[in-house]
C-alpha positions as CSV (number, residue, x, y, z in Angstrom):
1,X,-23.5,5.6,-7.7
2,X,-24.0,7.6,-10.9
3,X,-26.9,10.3,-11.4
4,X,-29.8,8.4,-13.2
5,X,-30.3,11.4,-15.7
6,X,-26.4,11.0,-16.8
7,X,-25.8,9.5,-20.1
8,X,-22.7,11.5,-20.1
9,X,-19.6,8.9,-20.4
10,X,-17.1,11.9,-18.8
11,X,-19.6,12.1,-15.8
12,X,-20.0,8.4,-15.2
13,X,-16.6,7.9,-15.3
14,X,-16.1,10.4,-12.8
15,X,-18.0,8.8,-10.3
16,X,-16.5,5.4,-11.1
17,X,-13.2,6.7,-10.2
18,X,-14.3,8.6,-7.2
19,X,-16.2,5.4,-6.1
20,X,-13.2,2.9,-6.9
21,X,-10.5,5.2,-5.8
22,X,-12.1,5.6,-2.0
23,X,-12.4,1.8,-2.1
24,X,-8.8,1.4,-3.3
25,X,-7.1,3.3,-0.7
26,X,-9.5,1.9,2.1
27,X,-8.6,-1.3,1.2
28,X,-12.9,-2.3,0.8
29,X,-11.6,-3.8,-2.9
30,X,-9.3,-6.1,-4.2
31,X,-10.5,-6.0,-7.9
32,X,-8.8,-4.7,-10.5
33,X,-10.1,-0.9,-11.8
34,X,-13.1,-0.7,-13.3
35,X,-11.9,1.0,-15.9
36,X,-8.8,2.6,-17.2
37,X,-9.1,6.0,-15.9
38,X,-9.6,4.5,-12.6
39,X,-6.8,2.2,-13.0
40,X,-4.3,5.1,-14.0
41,X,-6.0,7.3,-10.8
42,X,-4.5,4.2,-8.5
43,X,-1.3,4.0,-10.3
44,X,-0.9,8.0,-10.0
45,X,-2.0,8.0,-6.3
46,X,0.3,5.3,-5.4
47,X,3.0,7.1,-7.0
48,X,2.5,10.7,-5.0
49,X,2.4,8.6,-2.0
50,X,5.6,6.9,-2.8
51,X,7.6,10.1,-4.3
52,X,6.5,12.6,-1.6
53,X,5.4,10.6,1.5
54,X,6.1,14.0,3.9
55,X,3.4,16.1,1.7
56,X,1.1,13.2,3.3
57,X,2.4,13.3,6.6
58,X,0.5,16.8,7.4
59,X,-3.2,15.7,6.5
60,X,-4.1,13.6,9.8
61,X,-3.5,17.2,11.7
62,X,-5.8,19.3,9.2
63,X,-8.6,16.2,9.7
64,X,-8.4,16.7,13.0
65,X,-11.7,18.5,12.9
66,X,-13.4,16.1,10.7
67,X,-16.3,13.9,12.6
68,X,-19.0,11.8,10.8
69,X,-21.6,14.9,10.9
70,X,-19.0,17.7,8.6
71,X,-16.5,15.5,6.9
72,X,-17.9,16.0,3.2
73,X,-18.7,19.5,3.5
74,X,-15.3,19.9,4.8
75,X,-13.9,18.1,2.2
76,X,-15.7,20.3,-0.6
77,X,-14.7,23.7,1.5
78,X,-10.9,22.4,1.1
79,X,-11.4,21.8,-2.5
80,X,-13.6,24.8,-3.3
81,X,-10.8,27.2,-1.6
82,X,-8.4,25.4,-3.4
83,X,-10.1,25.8,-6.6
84,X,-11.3,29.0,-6.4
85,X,-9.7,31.4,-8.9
86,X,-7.5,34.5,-7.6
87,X,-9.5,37.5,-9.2
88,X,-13.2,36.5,-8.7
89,X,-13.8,37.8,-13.0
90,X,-11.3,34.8,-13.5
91,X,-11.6,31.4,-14.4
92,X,-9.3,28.7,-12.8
93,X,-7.9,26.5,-15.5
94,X,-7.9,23.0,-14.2
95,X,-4.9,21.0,-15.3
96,X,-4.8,17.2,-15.0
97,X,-2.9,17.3,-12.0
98,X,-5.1,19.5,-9.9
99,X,-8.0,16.8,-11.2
100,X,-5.7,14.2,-9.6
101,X,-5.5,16.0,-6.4
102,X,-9.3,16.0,-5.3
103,X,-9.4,12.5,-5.5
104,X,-5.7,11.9,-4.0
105,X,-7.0,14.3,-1.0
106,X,-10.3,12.8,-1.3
107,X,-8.6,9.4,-0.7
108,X,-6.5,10.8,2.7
109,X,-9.6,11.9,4.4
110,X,-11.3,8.1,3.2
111,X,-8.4,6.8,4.9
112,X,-8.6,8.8,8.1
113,X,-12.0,8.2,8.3
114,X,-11.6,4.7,8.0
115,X,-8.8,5.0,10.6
116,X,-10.7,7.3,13.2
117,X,-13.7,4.7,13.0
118,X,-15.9,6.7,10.9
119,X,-16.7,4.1,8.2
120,X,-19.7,5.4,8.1
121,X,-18.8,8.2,5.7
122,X,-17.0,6.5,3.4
123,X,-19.8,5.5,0.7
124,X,-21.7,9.4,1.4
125,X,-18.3,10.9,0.4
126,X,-18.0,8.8,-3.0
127,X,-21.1,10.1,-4.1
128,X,-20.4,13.6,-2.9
129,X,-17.0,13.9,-4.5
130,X,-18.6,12.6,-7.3
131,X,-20.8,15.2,-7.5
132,X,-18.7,17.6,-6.8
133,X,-16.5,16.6,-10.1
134,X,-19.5,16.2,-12.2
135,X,-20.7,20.1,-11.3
136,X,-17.1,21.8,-11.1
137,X,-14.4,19.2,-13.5
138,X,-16.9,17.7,-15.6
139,X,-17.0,20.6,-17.9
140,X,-13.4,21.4,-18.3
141,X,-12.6,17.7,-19.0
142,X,-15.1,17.7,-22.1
143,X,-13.0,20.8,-23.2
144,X,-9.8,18.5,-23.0
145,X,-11.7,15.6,-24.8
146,X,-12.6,13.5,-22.1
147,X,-10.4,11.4,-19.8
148,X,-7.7,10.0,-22.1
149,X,-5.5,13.3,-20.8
150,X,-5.1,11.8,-17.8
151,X,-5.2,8.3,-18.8
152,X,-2.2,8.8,-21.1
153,X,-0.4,11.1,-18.4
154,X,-1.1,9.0,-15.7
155,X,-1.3,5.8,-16.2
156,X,1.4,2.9,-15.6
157,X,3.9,3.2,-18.6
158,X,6.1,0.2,-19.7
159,X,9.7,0.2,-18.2
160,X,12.3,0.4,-20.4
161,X,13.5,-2.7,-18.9
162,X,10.5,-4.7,-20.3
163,X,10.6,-3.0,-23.9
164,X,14.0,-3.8,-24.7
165,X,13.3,-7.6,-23.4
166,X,10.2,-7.4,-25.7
167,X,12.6,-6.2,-28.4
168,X,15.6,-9.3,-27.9
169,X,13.0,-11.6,-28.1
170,X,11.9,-10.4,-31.4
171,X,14.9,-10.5,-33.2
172,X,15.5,-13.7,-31.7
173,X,12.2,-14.6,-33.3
174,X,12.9,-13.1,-36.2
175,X,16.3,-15.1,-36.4
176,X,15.1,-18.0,-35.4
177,X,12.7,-17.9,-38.3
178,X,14.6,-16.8,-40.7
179,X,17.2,-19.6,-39.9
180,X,14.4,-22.7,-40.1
181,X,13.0,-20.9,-43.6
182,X,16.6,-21.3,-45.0
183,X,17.2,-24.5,-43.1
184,X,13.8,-25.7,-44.7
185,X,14.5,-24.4,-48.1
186,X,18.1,-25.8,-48.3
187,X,16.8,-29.5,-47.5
188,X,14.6,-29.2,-50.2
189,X,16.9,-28.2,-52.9
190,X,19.8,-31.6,-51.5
């Protein structure tokens, strides 16, 4: 679903995430991400959902309009009010959390499309929210250095469960082989 004439990696990957993200939610994939930006997008959407499930409660009654002819441009007028800066001289600084918002709102309105039997939409507003990232994100992300801001911020982090497990059973491997080294050496010596 990328542009042809983009060789750019931060704008392919943009429209990889917009494309796998809208699938995700839908429920139209079971394969793993595509990539890892796409993979922390899941992991960071699944977690709004989960921490704040009344923020999510509202969209079905601002959809309400939505119908298979409007829902992409009323999807971009939501996030071009929402971007827009306060003094029209300004520029709005895009942080990585308003970045995961368009596709986080981008996946509610997949889902209430999806819901509300308007399937048809669904591959029309990848692309579009693709583009709309490429024209309007795109540039601030290459100012960041690409997408591993938001891969390191949002994607799934070890719990600290798991890392002291993986530290136990490295001593213990440690021990263990320092205890058949001396076991072997002594044998040799008798």
């Amino acid at each position: 679903m990328t542009t042809e004439r983009s060789d750019d990696h931060v704008v392919k990957e943009a429209y990889v995430m917009a494309q796998d993200y809208i699938r995700y939610v839908t429920g139209r994939t079971s394969k793993p991400a595509p990539s890892t930006a796409a993979a922390a997008l899941r992991h960071a959407g699944d977690d709004l959902l989960e921490k704040y499930p009344i923020f999510f409660k509202r969209w079905p009654r601002v959809f309400r309009e939505v119908c298979p002819d409007n829902a992409c441009d009323y999807l971009l007028k939501i996030l071009d009010e929402h971007f827009q800066p306060e003094k029209p001289w300004q520029k709005k600084e895009l942080t990585w959390s308003g970045i995961l918002s368009i596709y986080v709102l981008t996946g509610q309105l997949a889902a209430y499309c999806q819901k509300n039997g308007m399937e048809s939409v669904l591959e029309e507003l990848e692309f579009r929210v693709g583009q709309y990232v490429e024209r309007k994100v795109c540039p601030n992300i290459r100012d960041k250095g690409g997408w591993s801001g938001f891969i390191e911020r949002y994607a799934e982090k070890e719990k600290p469960e798991h890392t002291i497990i993986r530290a136990c059973c490295g001593v213990l491997l440690l021990l263990g082989s320092v205890s058949l080294t001396y076991y072997i050496y002594r044998r040799r010596l008798c």
